[in-house]
C-alpha positions, 0 to 999 in steps of 0.5 A, spaced: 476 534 483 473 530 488 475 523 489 471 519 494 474 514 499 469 510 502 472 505 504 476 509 509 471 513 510 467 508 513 473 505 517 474 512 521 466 513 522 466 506 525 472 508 529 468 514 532 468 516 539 471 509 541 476 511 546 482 511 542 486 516 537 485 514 531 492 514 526 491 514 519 497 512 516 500 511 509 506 512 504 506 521 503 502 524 498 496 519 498 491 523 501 491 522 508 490 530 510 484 530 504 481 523 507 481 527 515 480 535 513 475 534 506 471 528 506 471 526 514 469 533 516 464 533 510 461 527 513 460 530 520 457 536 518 453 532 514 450 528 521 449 535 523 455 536 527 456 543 529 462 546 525 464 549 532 465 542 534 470 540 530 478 543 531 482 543 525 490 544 526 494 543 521 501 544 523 505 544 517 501 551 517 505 558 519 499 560 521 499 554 526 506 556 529 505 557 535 500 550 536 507 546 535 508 548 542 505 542 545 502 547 551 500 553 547 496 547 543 493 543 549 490 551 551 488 552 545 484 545 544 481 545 551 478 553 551 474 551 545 470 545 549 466 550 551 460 545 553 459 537 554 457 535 547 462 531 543 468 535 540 473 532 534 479 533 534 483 533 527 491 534 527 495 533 521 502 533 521 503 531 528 510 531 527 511 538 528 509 538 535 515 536 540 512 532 545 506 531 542 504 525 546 503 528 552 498 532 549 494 527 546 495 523 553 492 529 555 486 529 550 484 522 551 483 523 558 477 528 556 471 524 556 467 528 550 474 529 545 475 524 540 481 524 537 484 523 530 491 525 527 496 523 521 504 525 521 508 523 517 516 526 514 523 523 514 524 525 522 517 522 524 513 517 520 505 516 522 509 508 523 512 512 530 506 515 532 502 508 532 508 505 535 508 510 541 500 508 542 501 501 541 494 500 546 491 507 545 490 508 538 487 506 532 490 505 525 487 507 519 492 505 513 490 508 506 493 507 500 494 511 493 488 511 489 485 503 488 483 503 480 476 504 483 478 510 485 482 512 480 476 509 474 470 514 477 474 521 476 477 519 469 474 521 463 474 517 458 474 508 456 475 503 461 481 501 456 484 508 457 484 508 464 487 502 464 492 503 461 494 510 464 493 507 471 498 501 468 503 507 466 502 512 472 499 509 477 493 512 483 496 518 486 491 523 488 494 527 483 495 524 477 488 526 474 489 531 475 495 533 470 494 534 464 499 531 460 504 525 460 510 530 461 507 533 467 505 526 470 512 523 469 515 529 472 511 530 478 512 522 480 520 523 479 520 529 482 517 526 489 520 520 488 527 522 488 525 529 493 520 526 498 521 519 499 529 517 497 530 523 502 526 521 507 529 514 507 536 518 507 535 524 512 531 518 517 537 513 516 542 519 516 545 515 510 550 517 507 548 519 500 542 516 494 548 511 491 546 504 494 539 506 496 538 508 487 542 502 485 537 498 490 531 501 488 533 500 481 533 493 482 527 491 486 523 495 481 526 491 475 524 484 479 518 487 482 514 480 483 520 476 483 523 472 487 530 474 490 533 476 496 539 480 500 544 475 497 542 475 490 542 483 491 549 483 493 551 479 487 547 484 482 551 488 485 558 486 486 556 483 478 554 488 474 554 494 477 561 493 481 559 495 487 560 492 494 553 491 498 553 487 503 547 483 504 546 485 511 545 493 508 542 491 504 536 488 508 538 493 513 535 499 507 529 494 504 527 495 511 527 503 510 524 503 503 518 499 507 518 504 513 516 510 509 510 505 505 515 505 498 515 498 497 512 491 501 515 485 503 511 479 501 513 473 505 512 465 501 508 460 505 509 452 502 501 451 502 502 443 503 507 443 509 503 449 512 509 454 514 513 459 511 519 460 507 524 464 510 528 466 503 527 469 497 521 474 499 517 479 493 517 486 493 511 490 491 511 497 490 505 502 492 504 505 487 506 502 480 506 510 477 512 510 482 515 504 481 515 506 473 518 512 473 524 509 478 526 506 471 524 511 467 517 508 465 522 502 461 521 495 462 513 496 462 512 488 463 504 487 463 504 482 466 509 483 473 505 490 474 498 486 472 501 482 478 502 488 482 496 492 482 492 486 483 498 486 490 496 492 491 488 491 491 487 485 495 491 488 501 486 495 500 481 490 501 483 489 508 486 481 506 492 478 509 496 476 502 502 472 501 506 469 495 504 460 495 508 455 494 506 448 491 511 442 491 510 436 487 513 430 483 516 431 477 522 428 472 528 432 470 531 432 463 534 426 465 528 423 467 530 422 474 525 423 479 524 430 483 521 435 487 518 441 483 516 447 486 509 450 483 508 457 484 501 460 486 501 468 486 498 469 491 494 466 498 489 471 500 486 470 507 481 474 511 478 471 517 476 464 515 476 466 508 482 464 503 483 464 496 488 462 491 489 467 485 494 467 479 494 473 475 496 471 468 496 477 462 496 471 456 491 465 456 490 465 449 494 458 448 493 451 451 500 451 452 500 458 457 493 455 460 497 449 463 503 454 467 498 457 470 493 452 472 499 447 474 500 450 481 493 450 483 491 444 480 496 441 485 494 444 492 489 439 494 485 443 498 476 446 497 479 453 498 477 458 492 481 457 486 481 464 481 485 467 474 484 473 473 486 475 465 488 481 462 481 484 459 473 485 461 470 478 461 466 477 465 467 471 470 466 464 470 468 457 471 471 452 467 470 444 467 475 444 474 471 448 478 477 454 476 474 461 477 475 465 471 475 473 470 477 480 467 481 484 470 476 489 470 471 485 474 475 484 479 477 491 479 472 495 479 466 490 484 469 490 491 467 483 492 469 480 486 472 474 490 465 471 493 464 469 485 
């Protein structure tokens, strides 16, 4: 089954020849080494470039051993320039050379190589490859499967799609599994074999107890608002465990090392500045995060909300969670100030949008709650609902953009509407 990913595809083609190791990064088993070893070189060949002008080394191979030695590989690489035409140099799990930033130092002074890696496992993420060449090299982050992606290899309705993607998320793999059964287990298996491992064996952590119990918890509030002290309480509470806040800080920022959860910060809209409590987290992938809780708590909505996350920040935009403040009366009728939440602020460039994401419009009541917040910012910027479902988009009486779910979805530039 072949999956397009143009989007990165174009990203790595733009990037040629500038000089720069190009790093593709991304959480394990979203596709990097297919992006670089299939699509990519497909692309190349496809312009004509010689077959002999491109060197594939995947070093998690055995028969690549003896290229993990860094000097063996560097030999191996230069005998095959044997002319002045322009060379591809494709290396996949960097991490299995020792010394392996010596040798691409060495490439990047070679005027007619051009030089793409990925890497990642417990010991060595793609992340430390980017931090090593901070100023020589090139990120390309991709992610699981947008539902684009996922809609174009599907077979069937949309309606269906969406509701598959909505249970088991875009890793490459997953249309190709037959089903429920082997979707569930593949997404378990890796989760707890390859992603809660490779934050343990990174970290040198103790054992899976407090980053389980962690997981758990951030995957029953995704998209909500919380912070390391909450946490701690949850856990103190409920699970009669201690965890202290600076742990637990400490292990979020591991889960977000390995590309397994983001950190959403919330900016005061009004006031122009950010708040520095209660973050969101968002999961990668929404399959994983469901199978976390083994495919409970299926809310519509706090997924809705994720995977519209997840697709803005594929689309290359900034986002953050917006807070409005305004007037207000308590049930004593004193006067306060009331904080209005507005899902996300979305900034590109001099663009910016304000979205909410709302699975049910279907009342005047729920209409309301969503429109309070942004009725409220006070500024020309875009203001956009998306709601669950395939209509089409339009705007209501306030200049409000309204559309289906499927819209944005599936038409790259549903913002500009």
């Amino acid at each position: 089954m072949k999956i397009e990913r143009n989007q990165y595809l174009k990203q790595l083609i733009e990037a040629r020849n500038n000089g720069m190791v190009k790093i593709v990064t991304g959480i394990r088993r979203c596709g990097k080494s297919y992006l670089l070893f299939n699509i990519f070189k497909e692309q190349l060949l496809s312009e004509g470039v010689s077959e002999d002008h491109i060197l594939e080394i995947a070093l998690d191979g055995i028969e690549n051993e003896k290229l993990r030695n860094p000097m063996t590989c560097y030999t191996y690489i230069k005998e095959r320039l044997t002319d002045e035409g322009l060379y591809y140099i494709l290396i996949d799990e960097e991490q299995f050379m020792p010394r392996f930033e010596e040798v691409l130092n060495s490439l990047l002074r070679i005027d007619n190589v051009d030089v793409y890696v990925t890497g990642s496992n417990s010991k060595f993420l793609s992340t430390d490859i980017v931090t090593e060449f901070r100023g020589r090299g090139m990120e390309i982050h991709i992610y699981p499967l947008s539902f684009a992606e996922f809609y174009s290899v599907y077979d069937g309705e949309y309606d269906d799609a969406w509701e598959e993607y909505m249970r088991y998320g875009g890793l490459p793999v997953i249309p190709s599994l037959v089903t429920e059964k082997q979707k569930s287990d593949y997404l378990k298996s890796i989760l707890e074999n390859v992603y809660i491992k490779d934050v343990i064996e990174r970290n040198k952590l103790q054992g899976s107890d407090e980053i389980g119990v962690l997981l758990d918890i951030l995957a029953s509030t995704v998209g909500a608002p919380t912070n390391p002290n909450k946490i701690a309480n949850t856990f103190k509470t409920e699970r009669h465990m201690t965890y202290t806040n600076k742990t637990i800080s400490k292990h979020i920022d591991y889960l977000a090392e390995v590309f397994l959860i983001s950190k959403v910060s919330r900016y005061d809209i009004k006031g122009r500045k950010y708040i520095g409590t209660n973050l969101k987290y968002y999961f990668t992938d929404i399959g994983l995060r469901n199978a976390r809780l083994n495919f409970r708590q299926q809310e519509p909505t706090h997924i809705m909300e994720n995977i519209v996350y997840n697709e803005l920040m594929i689309r290359g935009f900034n986002v953050d969670v917006g807070i409005v403040e305004v007037n207000g009366k308590n049930s004593k009728a004193q006067n306060v100030r009331k904080q209005l939440e507005v899902d996300f602020v979305v900034n590109r460039g001099n663009q910016r949008y304000y979205i909410q994401v709302a699975y049910d419009m279907s009342n005047e009541e729920k209409q309301n709650q969503e429109f309070n917040a942004i009725r409220n910012i006070g500024d020309s910027f875009k203001k956009i609902i998306i709601v669950n479902g395939t209509s089409k988009p339009w705007r209501n009486d306030e200049g409000f953009v309204i559309m289906g779910m499927k819209y944005f979805l599936l038409n790259m530039d549903s913002l500009e509407f």
